[in-house]
PDB file of N, CA, C and O in Angstrom:
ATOM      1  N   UNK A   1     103.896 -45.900  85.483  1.00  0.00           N
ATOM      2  CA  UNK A   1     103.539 -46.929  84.499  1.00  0.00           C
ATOM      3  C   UNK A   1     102.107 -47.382  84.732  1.00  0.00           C
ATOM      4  O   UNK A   1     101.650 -47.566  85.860  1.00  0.00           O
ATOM      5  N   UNK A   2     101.448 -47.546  83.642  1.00  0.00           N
ATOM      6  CA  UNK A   2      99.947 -47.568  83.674  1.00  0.00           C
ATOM      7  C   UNK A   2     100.029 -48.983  83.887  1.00  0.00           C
ATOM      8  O   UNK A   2     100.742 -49.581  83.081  1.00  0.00           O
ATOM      9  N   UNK A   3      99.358 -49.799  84.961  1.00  0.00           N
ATOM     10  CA  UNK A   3      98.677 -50.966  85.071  1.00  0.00           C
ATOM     11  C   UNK A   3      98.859 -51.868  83.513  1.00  0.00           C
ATOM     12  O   UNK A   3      99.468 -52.927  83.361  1.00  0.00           O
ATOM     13  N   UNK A   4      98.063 -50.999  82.378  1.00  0.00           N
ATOM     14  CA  UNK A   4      97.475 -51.810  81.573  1.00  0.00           C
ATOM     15  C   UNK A   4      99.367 -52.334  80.437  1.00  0.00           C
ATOM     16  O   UNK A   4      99.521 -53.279  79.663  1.00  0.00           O
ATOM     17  N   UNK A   5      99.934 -51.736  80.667  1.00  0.00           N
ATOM     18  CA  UNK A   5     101.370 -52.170  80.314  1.00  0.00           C
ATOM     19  C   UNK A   5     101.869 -53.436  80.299  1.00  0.00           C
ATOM     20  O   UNK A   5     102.683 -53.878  79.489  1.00  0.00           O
ATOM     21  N   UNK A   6     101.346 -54.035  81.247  1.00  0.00           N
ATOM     22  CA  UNK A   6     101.623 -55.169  81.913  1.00  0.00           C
ATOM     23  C   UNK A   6     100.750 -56.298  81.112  1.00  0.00           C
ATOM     24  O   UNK A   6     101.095 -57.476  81.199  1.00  0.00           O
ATOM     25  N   UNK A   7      99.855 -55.999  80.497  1.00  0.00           N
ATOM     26  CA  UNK A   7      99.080 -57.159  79.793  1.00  0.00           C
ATOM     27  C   UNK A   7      99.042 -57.428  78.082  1.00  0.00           C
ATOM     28  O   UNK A   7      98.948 -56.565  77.209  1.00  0.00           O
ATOM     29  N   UNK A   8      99.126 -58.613  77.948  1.00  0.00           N
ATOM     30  CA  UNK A   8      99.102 -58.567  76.308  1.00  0.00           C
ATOM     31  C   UNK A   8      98.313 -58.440  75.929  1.00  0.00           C
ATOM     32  O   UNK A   8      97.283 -58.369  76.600  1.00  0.00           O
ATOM     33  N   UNK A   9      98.341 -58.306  74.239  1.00  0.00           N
ATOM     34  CA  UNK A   9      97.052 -57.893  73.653  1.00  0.00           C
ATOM     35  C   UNK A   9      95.801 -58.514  73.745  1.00  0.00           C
ATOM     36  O   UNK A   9      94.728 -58.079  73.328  1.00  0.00           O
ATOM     37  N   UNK A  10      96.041 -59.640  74.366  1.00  0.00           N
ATOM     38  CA  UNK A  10      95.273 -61.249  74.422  1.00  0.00           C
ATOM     39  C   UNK A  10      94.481 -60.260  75.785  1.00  0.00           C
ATOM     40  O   UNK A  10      93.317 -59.860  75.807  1.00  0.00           O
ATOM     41  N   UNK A  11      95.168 -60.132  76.458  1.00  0.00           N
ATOM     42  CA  UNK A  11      94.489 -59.840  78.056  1.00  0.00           C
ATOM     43  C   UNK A  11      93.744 -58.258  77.656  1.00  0.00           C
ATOM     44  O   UNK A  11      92.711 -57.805  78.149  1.00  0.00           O
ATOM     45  N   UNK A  12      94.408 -57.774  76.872  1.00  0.00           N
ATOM     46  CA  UNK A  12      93.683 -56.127  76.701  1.00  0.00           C
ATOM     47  C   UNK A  12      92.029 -56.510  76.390  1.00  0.00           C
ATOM     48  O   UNK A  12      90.990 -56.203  76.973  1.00  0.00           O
ATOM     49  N   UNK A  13      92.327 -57.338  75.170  1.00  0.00           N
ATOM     50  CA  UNK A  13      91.286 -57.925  74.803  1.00  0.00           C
ATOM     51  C   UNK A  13      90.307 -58.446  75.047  1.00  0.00           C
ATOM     52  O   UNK A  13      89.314 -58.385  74.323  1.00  0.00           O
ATOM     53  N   UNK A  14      90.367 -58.986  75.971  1.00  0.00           N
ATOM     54  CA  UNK A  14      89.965 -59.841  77.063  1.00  0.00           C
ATOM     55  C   UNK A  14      89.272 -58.617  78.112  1.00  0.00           C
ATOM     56  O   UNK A  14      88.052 -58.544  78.260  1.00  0.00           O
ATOM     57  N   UNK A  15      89.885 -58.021  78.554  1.00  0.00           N
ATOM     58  CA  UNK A  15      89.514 -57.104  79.788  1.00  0.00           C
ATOM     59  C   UNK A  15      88.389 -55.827  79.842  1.00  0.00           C
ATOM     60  O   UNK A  15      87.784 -55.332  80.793  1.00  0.00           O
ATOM     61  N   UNK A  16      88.387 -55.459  78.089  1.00  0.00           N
ATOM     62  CA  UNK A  16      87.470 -54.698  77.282  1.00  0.00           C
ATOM     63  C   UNK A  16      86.617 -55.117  77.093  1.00  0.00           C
ATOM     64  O   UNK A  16      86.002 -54.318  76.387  1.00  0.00           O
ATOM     65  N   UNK A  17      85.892 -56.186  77.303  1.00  0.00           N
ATOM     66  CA  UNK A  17      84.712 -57.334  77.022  1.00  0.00           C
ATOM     67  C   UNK A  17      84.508 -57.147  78.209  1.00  0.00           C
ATOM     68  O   UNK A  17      83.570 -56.412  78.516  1.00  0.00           O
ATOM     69  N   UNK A  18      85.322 -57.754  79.240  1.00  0.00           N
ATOM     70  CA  UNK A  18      85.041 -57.764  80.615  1.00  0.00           C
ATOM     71  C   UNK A  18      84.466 -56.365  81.370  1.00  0.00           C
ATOM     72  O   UNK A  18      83.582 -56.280  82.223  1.00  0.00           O
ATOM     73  N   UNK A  19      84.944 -55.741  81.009  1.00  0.00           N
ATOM     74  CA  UNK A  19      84.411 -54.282  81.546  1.00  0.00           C
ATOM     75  C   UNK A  19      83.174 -53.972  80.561  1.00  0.00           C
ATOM     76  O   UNK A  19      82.794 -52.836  80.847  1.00  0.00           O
ATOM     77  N   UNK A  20      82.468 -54.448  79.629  1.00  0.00           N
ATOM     78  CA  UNK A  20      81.504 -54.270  78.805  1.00  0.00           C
ATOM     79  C   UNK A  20      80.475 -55.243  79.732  1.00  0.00           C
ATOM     80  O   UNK A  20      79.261 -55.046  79.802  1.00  0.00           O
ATOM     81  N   UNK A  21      81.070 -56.141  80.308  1.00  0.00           N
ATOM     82  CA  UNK A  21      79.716 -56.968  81.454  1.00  0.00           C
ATOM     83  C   UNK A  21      79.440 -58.239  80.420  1.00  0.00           C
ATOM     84  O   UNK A  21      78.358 -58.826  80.451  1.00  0.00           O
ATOM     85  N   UNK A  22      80.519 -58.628  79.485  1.00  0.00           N
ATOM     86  CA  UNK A  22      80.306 -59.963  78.758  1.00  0.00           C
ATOM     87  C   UNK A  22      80.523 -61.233  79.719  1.00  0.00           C
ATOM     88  O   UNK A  22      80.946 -61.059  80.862  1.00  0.00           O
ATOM     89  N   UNK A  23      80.309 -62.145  79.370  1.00  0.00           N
ATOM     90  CA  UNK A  23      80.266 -63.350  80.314  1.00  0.00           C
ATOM     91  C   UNK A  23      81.775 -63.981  79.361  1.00  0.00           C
ATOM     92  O   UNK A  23      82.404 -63.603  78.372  1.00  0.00           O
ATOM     93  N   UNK A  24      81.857 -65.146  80.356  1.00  0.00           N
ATOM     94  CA  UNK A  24      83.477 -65.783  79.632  1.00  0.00           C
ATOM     95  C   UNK A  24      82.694 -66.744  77.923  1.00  0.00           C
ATOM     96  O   UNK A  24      83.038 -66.941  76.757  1.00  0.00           O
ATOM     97  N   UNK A  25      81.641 -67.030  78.745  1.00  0.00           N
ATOM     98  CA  UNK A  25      81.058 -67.828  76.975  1.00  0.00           C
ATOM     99  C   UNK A  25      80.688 -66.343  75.932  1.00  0.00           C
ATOM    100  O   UNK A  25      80.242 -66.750  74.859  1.00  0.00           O
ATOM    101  N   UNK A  26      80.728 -65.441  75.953  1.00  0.00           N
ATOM    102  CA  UNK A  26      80.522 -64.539  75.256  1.00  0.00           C
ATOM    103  C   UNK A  26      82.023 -64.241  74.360  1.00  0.00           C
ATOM    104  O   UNK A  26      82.310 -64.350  73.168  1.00  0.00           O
ATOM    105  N   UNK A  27      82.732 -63.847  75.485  1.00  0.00           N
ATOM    106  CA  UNK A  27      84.241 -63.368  75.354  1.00  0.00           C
ATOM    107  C   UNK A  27      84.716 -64.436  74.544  1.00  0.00           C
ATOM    108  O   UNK A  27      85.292 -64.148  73.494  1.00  0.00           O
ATOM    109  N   UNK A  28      84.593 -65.403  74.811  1.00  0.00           N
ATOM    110  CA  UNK A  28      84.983 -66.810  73.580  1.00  0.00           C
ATOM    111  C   UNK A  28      84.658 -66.603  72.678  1.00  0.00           C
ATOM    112  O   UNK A  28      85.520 -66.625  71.799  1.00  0.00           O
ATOM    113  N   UNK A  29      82.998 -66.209  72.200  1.00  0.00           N
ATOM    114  CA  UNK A  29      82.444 -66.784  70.869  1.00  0.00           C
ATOM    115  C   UNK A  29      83.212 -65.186  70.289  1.00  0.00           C
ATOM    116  O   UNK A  29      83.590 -65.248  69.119  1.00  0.00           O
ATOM    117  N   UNK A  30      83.430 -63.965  70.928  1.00  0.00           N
ATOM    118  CA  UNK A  30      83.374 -63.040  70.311  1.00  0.00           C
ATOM    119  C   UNK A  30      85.451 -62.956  69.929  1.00  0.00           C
ATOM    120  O   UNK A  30      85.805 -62.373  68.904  1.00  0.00           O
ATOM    121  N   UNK A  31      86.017 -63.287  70.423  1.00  0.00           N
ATOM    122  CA  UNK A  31      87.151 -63.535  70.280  1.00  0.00           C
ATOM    123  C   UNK A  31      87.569 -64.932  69.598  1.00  0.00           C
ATOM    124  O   UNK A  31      88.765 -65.164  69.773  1.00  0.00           O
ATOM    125  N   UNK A  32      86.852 -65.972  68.828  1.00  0.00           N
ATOM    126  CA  UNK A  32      86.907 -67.098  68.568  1.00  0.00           C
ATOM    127  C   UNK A  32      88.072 -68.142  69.185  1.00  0.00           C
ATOM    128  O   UNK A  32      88.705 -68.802  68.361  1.00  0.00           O
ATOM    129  N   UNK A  33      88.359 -68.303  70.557  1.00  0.00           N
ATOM    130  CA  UNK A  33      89.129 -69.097  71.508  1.00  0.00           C
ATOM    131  C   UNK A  33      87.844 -69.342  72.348  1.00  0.00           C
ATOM    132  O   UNK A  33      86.803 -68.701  72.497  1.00  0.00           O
ATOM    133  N   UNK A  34      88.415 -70.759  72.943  1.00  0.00           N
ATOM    134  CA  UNK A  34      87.658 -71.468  74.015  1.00  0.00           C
ATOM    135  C   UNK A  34      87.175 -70.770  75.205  1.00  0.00           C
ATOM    136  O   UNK A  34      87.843 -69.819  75.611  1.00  0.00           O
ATOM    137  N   UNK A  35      86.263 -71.061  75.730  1.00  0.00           N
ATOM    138  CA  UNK A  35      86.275 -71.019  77.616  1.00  0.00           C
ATOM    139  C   UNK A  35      87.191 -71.130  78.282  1.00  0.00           C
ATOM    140  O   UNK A  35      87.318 -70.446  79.298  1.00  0.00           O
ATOM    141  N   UNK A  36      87.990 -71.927  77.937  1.00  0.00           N
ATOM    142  CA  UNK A  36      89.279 -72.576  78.968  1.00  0.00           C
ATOM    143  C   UNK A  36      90.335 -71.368  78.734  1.00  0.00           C
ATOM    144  O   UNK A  36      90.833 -70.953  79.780  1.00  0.00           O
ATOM    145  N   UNK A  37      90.760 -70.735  77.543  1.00  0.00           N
ATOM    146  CA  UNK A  37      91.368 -69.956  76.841  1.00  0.00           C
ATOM    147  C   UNK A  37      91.143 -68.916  77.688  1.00  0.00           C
ATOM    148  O   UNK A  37      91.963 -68.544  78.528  1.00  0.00           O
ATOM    149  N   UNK A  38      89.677 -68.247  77.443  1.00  0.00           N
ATOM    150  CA  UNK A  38      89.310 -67.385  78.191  1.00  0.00           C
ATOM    151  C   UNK A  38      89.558 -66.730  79.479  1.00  0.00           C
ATOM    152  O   UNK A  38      89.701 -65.541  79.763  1.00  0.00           O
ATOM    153  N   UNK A  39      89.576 -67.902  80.256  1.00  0.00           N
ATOM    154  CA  UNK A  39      89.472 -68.503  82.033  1.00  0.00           C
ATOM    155  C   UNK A  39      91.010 -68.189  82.046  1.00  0.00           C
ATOM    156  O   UNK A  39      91.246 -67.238  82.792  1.00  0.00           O
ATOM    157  N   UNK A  40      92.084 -68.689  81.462  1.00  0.00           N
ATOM    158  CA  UNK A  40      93.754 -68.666  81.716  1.00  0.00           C
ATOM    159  C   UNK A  40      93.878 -67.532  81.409  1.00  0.00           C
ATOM    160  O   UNK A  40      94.724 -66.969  82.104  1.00  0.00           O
ATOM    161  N   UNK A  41      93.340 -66.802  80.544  1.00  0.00           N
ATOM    162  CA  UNK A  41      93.706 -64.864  80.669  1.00  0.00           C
ATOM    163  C   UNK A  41      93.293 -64.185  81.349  1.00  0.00           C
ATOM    164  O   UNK A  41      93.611 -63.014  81.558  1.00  0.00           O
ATOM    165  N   UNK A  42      92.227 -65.032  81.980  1.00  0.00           N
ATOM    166  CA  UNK A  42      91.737 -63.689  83.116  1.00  0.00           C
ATOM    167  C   UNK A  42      92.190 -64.255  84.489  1.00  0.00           C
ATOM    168  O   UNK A  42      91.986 -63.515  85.451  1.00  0.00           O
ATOM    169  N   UNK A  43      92.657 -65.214  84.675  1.00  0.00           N
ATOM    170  CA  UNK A  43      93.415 -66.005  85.668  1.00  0.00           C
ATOM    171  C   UNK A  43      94.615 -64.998  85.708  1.00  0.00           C
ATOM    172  O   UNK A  43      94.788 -64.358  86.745  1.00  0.00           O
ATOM    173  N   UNK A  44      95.300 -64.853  84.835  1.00  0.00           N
ATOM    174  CA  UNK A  44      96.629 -63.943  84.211  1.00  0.00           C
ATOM    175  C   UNK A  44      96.326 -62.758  84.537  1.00  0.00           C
ATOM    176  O   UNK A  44      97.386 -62.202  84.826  1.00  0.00           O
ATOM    177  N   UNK A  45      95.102 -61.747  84.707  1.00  0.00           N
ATOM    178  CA  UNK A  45      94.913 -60.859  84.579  1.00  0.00           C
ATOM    179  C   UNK A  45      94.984 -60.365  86.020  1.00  0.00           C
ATOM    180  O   UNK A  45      95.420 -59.331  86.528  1.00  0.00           O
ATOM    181  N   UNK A  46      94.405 -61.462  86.499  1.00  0.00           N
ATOM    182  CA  UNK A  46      93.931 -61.428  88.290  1.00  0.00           C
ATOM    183  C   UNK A  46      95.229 -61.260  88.667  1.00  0.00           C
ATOM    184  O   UNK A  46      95.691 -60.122  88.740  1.00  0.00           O
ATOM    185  N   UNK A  47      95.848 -62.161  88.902  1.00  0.00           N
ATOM    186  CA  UNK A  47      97.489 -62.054  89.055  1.00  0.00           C
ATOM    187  C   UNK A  47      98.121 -60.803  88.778  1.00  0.00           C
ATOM    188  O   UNK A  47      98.892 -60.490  89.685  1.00  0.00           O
ATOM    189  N   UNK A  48      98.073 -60.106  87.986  1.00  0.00           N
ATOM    190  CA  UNK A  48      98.771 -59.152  87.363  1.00  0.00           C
ATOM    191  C   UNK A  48      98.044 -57.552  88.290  1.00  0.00           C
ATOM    192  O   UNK A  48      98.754 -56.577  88.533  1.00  0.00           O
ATOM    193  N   UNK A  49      96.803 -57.620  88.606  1.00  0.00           N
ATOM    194  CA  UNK A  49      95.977 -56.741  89.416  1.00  0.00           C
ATOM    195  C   UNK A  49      96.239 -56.882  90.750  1.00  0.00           C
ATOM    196  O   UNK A  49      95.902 -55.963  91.496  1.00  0.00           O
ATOM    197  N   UNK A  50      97.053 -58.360  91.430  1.00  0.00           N
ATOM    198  CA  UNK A  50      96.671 -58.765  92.792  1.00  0.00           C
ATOM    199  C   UNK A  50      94.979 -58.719  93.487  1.00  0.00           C
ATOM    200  O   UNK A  50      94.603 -58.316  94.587  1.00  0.00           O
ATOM    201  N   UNK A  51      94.167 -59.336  92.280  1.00  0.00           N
ATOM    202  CA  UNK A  51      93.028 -59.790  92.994  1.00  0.00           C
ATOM    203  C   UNK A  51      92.409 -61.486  92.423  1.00  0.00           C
ATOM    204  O   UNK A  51      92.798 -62.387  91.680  1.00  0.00           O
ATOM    205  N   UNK A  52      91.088 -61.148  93.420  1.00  0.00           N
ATOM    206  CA  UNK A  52      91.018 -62.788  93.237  1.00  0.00           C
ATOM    207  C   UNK A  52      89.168 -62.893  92.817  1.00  0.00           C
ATOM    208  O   UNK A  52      88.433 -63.654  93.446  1.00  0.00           O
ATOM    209  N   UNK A  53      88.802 -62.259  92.010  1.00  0.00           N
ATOM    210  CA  UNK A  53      87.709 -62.423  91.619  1.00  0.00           C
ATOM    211  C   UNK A  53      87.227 -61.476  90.330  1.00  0.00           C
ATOM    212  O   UNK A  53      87.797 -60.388  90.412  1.00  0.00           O
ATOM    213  N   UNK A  54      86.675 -61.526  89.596  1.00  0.00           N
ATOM    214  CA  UNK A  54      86.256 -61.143  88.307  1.00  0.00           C
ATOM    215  C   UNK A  54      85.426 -59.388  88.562  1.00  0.00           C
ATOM    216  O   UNK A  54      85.310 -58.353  87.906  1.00  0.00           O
ATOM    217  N   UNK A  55      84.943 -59.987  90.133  1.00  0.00           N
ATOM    218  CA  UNK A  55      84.371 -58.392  90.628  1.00  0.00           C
ATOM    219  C   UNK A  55      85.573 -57.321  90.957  1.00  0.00           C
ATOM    220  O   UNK A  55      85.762 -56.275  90.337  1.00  0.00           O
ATOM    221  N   UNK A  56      86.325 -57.795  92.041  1.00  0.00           N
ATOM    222  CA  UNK A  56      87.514 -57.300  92.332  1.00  0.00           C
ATOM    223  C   UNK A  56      88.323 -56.928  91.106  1.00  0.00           C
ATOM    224  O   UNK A  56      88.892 -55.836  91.104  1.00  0.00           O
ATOM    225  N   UNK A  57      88.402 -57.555  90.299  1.00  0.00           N
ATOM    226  CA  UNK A  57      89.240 -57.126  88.736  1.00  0.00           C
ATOM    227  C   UNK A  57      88.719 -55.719  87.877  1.00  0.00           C
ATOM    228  O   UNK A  57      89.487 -54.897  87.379  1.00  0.00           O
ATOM    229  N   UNK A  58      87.038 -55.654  87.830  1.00  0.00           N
ATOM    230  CA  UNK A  58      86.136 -55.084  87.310  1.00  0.00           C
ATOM    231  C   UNK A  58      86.478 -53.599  88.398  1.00  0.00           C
ATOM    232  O   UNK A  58      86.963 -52.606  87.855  1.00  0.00           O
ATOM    233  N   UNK A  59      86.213 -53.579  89.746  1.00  0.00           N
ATOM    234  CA  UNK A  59      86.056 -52.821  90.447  1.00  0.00           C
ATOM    235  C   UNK A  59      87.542 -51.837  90.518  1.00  0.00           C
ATOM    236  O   UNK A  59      87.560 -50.626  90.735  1.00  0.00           O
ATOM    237  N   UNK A  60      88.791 -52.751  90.263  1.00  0.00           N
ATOM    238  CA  UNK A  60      90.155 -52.513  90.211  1.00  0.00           C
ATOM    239  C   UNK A  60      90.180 -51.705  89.060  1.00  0.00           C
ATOM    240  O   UNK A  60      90.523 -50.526  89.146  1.00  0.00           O
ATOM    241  N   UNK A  61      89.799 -52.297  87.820  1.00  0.00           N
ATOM    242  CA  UNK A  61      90.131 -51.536  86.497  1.00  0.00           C
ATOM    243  C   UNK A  61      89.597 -50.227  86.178  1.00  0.00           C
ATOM    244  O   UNK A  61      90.095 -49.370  85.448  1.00  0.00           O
ATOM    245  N   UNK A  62      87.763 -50.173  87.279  1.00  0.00           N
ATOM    246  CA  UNK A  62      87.005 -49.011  86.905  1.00  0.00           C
ATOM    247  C   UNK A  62      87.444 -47.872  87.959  1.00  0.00           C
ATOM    248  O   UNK A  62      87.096 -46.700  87.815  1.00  0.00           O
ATOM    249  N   UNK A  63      88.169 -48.281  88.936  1.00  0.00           N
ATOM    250  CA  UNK A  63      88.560 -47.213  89.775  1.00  0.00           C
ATOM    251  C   UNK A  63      89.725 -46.413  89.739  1.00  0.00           C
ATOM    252  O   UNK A  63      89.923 -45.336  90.302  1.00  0.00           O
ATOM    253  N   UNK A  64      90.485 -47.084  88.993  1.00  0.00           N
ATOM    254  CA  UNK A  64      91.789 -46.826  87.853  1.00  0.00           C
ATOM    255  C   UNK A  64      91.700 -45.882  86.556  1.00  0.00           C
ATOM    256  O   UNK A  64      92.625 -45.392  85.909  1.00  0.00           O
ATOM    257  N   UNK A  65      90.411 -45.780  86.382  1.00  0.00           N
ATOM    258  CA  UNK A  65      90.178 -45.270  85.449  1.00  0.00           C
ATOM    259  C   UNK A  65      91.550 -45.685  84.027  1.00  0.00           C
ATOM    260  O   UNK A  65      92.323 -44.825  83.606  1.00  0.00           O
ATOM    261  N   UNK A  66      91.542 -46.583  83.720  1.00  0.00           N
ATOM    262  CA  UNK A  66      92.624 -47.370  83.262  1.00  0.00           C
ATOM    263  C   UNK A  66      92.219 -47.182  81.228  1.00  0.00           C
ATOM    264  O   UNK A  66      91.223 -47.265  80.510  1.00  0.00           O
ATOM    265  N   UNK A  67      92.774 -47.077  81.164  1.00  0.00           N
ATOM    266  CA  UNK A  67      92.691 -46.999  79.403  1.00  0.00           C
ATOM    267  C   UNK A  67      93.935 -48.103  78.899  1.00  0.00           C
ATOM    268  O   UNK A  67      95.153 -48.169  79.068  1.00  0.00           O
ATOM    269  N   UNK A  68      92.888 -48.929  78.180  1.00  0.00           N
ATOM    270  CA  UNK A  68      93.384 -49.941  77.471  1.00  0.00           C
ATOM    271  C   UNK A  68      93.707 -50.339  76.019  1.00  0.00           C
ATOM    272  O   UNK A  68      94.191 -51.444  75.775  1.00  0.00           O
TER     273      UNK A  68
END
């Protein structure tokens, strides 16, 4: 089971920006939800990877070679 199974479309969404090198105020304006919005899906995301930083998430997803 692929990693990316595990996340909703909210987080797919989310994680495709993130791996593009968008910032969380980007990922907001471009998804029209808040910062805070933002921050609780990738909070969700971390969790779901077992890591604890936005690098660690990035570094997790690209070494996975993960399709989302």
């Amino acid at each position: 089971m692929k990693i990316s199974n595990q996340f909703t479309e909210r987080e797919k969404g989310i994680v495709k920006l993130l791996l593009q090198g968008k910032s969380n105020k980007q990922i907001a304006l471009l998804l029209n939800i808040s910062q805070s919005t933002v921050e609780f899906h990738l909070k969700n995301v971390y969790i779901k990877l077992d890591v604890n930083s936005r690098t660690e998430a990035v570094l997790q997803l690209s070494e996975d070679n993960l399709t989302i």
